[in-house]
TIFI-61137 format. One record per residue: residue in one letter; x negated, y, z of N, C-alpha, C in turn; residue number from 1. Coordinates in pm, whole numbers, m for minus. Each point is the difference from the previous one (the first is absolute). Layout:
> res,npx,npy,npz,capx,capy,capz,cpx,cpy,cpz,n
> A,X,Y,Z,X,Y,Z,X,Y,Z,NUM
...
//
This chain:
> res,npx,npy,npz,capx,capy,capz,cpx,cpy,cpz,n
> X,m11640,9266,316,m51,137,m13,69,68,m117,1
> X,62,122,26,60,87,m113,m72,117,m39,2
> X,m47,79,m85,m42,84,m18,81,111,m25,3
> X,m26,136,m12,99,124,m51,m13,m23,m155,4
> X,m119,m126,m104,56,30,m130,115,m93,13,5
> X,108,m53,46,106,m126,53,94,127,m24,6
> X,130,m57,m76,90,38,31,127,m36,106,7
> X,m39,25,98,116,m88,123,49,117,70,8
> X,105,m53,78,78,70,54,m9,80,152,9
> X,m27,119,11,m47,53,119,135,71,79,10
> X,m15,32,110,94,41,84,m30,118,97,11
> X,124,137,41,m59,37,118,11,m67,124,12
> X,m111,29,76,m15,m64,121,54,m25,171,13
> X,m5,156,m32,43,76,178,94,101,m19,14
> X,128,63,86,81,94,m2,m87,114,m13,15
> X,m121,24,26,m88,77,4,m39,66,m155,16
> X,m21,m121,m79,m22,20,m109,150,27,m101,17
> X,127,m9,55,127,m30,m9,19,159,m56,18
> X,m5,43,130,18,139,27,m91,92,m101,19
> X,m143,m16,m5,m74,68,m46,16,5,m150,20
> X,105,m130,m86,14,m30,m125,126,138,m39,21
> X,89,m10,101,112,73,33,m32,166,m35,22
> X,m69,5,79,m62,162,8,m77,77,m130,23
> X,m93,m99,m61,m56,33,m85,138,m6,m128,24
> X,66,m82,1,91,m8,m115,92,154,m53,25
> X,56,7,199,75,143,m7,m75,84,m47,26
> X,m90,11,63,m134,166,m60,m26,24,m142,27
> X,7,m123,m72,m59,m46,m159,119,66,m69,28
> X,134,m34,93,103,m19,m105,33,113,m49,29
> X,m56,89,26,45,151,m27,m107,25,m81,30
> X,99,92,m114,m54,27,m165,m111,m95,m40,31
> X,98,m142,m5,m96,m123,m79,m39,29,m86,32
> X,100,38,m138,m41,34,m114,m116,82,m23,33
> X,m47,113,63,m88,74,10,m148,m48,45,34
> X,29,m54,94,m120,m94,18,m47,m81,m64,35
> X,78,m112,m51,m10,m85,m120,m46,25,m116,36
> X,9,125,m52,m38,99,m122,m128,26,8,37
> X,m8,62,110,m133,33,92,m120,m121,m10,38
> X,51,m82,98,m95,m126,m24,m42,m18,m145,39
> X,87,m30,m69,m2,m86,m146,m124,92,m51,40
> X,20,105,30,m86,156,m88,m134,m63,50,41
> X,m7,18,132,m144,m1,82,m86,m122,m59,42
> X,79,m98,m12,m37,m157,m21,m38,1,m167,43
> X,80,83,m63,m75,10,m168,m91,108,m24,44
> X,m18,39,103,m115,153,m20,m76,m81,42,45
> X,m44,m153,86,m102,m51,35,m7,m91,m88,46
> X,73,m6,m62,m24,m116,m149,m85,42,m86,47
> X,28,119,m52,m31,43,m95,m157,52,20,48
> X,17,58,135,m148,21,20,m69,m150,2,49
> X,m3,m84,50,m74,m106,m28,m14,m62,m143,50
> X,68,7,m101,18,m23,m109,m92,76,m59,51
> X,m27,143,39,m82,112,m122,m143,m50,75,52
> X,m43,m45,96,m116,m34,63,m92,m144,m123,53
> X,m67,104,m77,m62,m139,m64,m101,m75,46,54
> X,m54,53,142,m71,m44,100,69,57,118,55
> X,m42,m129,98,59,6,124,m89,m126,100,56
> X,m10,64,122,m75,m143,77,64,78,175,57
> X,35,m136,76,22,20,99,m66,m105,98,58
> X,m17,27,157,24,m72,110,106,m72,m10,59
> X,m8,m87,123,174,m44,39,m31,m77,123,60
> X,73,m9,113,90,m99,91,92,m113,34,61
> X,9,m117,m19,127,m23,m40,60,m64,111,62
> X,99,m54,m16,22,m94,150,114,m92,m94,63
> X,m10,m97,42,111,m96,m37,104,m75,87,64
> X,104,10,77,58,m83,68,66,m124,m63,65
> X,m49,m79,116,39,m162,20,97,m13,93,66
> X,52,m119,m34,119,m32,132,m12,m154,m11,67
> X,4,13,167,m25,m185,12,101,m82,55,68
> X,46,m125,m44,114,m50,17,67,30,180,69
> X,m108,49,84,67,39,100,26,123,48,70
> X,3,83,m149,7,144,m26,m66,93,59,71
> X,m139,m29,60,m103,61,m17,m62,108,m125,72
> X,11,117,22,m46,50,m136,m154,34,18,73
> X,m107,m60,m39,m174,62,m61,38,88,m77,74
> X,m131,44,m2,m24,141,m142,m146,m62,m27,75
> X,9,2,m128,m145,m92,m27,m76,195,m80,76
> X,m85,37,17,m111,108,4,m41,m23,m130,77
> X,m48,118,m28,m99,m3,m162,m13,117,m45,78
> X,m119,23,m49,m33,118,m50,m71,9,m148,79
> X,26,108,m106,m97,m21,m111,m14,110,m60,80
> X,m84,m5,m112,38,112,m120,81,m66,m116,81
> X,41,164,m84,46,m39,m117,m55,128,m106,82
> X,m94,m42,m123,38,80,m97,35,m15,m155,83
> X,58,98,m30,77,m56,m127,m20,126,m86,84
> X,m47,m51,m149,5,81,m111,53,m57,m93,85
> X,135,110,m31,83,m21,m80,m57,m7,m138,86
> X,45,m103,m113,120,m78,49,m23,m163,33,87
> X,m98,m55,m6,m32,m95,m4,m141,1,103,88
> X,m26,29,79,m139,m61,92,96,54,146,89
> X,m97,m113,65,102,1,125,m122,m110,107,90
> X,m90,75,134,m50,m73,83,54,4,126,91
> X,23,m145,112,85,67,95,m111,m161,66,92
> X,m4,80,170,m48,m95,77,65,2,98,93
> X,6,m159,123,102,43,69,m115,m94,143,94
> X,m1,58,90,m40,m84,116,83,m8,94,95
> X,7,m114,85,60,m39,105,m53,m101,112,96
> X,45,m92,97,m90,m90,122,6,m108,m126,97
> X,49,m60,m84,m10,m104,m45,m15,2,m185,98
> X,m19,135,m18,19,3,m153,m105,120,m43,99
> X,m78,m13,m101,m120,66,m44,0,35,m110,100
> X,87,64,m127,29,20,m83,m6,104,m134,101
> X,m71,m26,m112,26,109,m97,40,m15,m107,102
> X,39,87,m101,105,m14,m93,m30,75,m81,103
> X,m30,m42,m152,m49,44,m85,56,8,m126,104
> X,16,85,m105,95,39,m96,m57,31,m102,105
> X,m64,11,m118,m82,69,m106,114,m2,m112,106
> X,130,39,m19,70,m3,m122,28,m134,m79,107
> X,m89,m165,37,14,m38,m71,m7,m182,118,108
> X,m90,m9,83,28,m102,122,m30,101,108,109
> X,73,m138,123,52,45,120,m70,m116,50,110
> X,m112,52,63,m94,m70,99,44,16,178,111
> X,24,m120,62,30,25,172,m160,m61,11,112
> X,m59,61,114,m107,m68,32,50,m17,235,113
> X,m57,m101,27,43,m35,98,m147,23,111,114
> X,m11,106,45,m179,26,61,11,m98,92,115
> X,61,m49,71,m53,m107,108,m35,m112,m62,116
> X,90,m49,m63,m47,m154,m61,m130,32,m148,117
> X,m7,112,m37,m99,34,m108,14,m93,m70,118
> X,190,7,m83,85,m30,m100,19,94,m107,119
> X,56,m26,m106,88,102,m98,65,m119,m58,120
> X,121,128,m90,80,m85,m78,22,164,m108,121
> X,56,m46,m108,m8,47,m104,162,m5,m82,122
> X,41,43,m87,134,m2,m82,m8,97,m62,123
> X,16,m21,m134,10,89,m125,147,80,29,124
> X,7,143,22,142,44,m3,m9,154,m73,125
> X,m36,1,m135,10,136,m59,92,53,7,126
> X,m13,88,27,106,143,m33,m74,140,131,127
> X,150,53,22,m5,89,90,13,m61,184,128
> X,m39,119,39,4,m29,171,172,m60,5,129
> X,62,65,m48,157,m23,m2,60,m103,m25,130
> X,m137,m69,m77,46,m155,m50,m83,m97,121,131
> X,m72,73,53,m56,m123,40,25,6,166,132
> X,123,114,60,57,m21,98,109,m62,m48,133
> X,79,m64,m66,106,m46,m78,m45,m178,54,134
> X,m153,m15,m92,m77,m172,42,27,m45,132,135
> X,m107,92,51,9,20,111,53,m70,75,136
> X,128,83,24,99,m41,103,123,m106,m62,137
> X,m17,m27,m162,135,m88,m58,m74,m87,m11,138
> X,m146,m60,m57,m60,m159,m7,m75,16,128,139
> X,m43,71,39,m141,m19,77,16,2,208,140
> X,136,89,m5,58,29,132,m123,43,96,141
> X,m79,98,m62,m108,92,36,17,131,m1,142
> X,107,40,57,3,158,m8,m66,109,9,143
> X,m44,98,m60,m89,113,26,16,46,111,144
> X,m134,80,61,104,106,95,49,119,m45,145
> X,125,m15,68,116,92,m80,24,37,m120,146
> X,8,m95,m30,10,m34,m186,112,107,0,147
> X,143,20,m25,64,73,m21,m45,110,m39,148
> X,m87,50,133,m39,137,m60,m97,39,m58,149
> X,m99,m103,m21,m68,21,m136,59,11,m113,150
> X,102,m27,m46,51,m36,m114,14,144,m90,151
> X,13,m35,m140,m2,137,m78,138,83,47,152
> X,104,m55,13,153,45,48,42,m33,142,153
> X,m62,7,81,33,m77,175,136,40,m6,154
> X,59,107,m37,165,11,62,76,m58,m34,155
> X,m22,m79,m97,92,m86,m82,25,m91,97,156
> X,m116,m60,19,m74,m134,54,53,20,146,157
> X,m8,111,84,30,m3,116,176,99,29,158
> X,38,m17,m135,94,65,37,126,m176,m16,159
> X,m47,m30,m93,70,m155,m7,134,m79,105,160
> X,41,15,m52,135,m69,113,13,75,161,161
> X,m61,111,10,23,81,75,163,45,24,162
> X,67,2,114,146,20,26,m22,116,123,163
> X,m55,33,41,6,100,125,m118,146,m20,164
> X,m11,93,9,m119,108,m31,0,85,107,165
> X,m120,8,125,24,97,64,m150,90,25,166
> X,69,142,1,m145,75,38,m16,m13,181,167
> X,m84,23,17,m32,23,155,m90,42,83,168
> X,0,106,m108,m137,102,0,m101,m18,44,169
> X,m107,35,104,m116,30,m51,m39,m83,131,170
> X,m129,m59,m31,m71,m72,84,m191,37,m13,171
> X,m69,m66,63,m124,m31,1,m76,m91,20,172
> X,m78,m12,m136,m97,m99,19,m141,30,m29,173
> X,m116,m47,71,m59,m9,m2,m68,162,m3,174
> X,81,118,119,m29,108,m21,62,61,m156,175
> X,49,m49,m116,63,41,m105,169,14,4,176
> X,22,145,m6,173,3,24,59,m49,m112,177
> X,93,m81,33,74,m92,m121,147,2,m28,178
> X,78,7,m66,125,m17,4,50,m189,24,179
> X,74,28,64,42,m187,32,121,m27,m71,180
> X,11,m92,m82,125,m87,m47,13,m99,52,181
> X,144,m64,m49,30,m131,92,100,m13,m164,182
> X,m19,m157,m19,83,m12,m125,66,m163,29,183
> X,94,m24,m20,37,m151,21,66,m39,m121,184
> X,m45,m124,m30,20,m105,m122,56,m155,45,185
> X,45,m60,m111,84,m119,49,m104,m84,77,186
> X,m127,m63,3,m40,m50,31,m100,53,138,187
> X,m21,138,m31,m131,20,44,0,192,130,188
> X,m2,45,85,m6,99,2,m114,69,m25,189
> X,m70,138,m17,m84,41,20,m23,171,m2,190
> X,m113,14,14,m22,120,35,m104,55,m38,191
> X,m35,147,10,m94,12,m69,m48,216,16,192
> X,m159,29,40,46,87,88,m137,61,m137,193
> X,9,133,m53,m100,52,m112,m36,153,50,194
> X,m86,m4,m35,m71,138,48,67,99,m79,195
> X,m7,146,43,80,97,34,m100,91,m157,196
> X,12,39,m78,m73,89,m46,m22,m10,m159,197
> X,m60,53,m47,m77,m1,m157,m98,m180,m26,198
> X,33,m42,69,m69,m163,m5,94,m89,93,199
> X,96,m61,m85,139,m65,127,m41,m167,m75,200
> X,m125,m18,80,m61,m175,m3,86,m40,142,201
> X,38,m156,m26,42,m21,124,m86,m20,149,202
> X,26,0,111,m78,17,124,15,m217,58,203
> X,85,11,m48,93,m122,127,121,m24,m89,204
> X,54,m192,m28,46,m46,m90,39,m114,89,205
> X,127,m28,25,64,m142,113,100,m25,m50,206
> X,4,m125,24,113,m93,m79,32,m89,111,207
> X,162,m15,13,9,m91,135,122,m82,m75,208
> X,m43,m158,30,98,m76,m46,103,m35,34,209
> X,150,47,m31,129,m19,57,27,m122,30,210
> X,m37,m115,m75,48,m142,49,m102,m66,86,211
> X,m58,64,75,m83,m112,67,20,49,143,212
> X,35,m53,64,20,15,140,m113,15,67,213
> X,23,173,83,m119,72,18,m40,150,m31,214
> X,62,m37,m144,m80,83,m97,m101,18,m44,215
> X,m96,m58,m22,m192,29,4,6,35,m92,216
> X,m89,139,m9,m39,60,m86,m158,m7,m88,217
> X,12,61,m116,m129,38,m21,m39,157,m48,218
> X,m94,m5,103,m37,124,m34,m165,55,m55,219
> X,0,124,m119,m82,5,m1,m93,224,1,220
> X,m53,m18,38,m76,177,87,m84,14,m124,221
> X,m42,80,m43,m63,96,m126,m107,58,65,222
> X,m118,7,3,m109,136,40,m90,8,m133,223
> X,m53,133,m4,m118,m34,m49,23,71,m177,224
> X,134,36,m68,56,m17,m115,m77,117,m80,225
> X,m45,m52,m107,m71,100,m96,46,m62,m132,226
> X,m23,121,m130,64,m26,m116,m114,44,m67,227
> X,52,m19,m140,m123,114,m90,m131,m44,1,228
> X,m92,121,8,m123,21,16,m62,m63,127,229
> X,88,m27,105,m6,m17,138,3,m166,m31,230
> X,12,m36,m42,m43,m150,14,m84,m33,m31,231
> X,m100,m76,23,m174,m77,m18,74,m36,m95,232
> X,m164,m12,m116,48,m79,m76,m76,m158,5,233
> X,83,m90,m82,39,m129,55,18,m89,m129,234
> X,m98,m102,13,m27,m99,m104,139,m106,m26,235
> X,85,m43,m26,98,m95,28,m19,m114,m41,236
> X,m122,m25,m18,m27,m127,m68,m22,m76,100,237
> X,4,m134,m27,m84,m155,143,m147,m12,m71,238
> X,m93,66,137,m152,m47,m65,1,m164,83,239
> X,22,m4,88,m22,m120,113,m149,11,48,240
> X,m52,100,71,m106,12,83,m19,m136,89,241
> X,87,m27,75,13,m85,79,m30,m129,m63,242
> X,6,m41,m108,m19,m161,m111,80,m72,96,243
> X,166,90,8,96,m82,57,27,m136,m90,244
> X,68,m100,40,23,m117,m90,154,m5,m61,245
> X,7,m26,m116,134,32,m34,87,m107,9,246
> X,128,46,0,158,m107,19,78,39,m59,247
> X,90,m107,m18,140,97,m58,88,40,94,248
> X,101,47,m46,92,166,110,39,m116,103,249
> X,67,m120,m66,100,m59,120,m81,m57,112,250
> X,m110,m14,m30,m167,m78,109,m47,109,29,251
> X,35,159,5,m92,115,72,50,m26,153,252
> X,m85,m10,111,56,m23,137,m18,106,39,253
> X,60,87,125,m93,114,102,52,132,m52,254
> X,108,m4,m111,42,73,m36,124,54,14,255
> X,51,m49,93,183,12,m11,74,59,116,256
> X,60,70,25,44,102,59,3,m57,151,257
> X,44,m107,m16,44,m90,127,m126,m113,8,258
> X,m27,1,153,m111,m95,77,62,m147,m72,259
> X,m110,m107,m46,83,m97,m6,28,m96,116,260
> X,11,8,111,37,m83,71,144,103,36,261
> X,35,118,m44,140,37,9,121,m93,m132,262
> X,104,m47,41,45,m95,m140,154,67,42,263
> X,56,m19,m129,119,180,m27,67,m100,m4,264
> X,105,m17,77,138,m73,30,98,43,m69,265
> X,144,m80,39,103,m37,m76,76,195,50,266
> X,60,8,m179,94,160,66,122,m73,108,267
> X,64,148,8,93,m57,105,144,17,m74,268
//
């Protein structure tokens, strides 16, 4: 089983898709530079707005693709919230068929509690939200959702080893008109589509992995987005209502992105 966080090697498939790579290339190729400018602009006007947000809480969707050694691709489902007050509190829950999850931040520990098994686990990680998507994903290989763009500077972060920039104007999601990018990096492509207006939060955020044959992506949908005053307010502390029983991080079960009877095979 490969996942889209795998870096492996993907391919097009059909003359179908041959052609259609073809077409879009010619159309793009005219006044790149302009577009590219364009994008870069759109993509730091949504930085920055998320950055001045010292509160923020959203919905989300996510989907994750799998690929199975007989290149079968699943999309494993999930849905949650997230809210975050800068610079340091940060609650995010995530549900799915096999995972029951919340995530807790107070500036100073980072509590996972696991609702099915009525577990927690705990780790001291002071600082900022910025530091503790950093843990996260470098000791802990627990990624936020859409850590990137929480971050105090996302363009940095998502502008990173980026080699390709294209605009491709305007799309819709979720009834919200959006401008669509498409950006490709050495490892990773992705995309990324932000609402149109005086509030440019993103709508829809996909990442598709170049080395894995397939491509499976992950993707994740936005509803729901309020800032400011507009967010409940929200305790970030762990009371443990539940008199869950505690563990440490590497013994939290029921928590992990992937079913465990899925087991992540050799790259290619």
């Amino acid at each position: 089983m490969k996942t889209s966080r795998k870096l492996l090697k993907g391919s097009v498939r059909s003359t179908c898709a041959a052609a259609l790579s073809l077409t879009v290339m010619l159309v793009t190729s005219v006044a790149v530079s302009a577009d590219e400018a364009d994008a870069k602009r759109l993509l730091k006007a949504m930085s920055d707005y998320m950055a001045a947000q010292n509160a923020l809480s959203f919905g989300y969707d996510a989907t994750l693709e799998v690929v199975t050694k007989d290149e079968q691709i699943l999309a494993l489902a999930s849905s949650g919230t997230v809210t975050l007050k800068r610079p340091d509190k940060f609650r995010a829950t995530r549900s799915g068929g096999f995972a029951d999850v919340e995530m807790s931040f107070d500036g100073k520990t980072l509590t996972l509690l696991g609702k099915d098994l009525n577990t927690y686990a705990q780790r001291d990680v002071p600082g900022t939200v910025d530091h503790l998507v950093d843990e996260l994903r470098d000791k802990h290989n627990r990624p936020l959702p859409a850590a990137d763009l929480l971050l105090s500077d996302a363009y940095d972060a998502l502008m990173l080893d980026v080699v390709d920039v294209k605009d491709l104007g305007s799309g819709v999601i979720g009834g919200v008109e959006c401008d669509y990018l498409a950006f490709r990096a050495k490892e990773v492509d992705w995309q990324i589509w932000i609402a149109q207006g005086e509030r440019p939060y993103p709508c829809r955020y996909a990442i598709t992995s170049k080395f894995i044959d397939g491509g499976p992506q992950y993707t994740i949908q936005f509803r729901e987005w309020k800032t400011g005053d507009e967010v409940s307010a929200t305790d970030f502390s762990f009371k443990n209502p539940t008199k869950a029983s505690k563990v440490e991080l590497e013994n939290l079960e029921g928590t992990d992105e992937l079913p465990e009877h899925f087991v992540i095979g050799e790259l290619k």
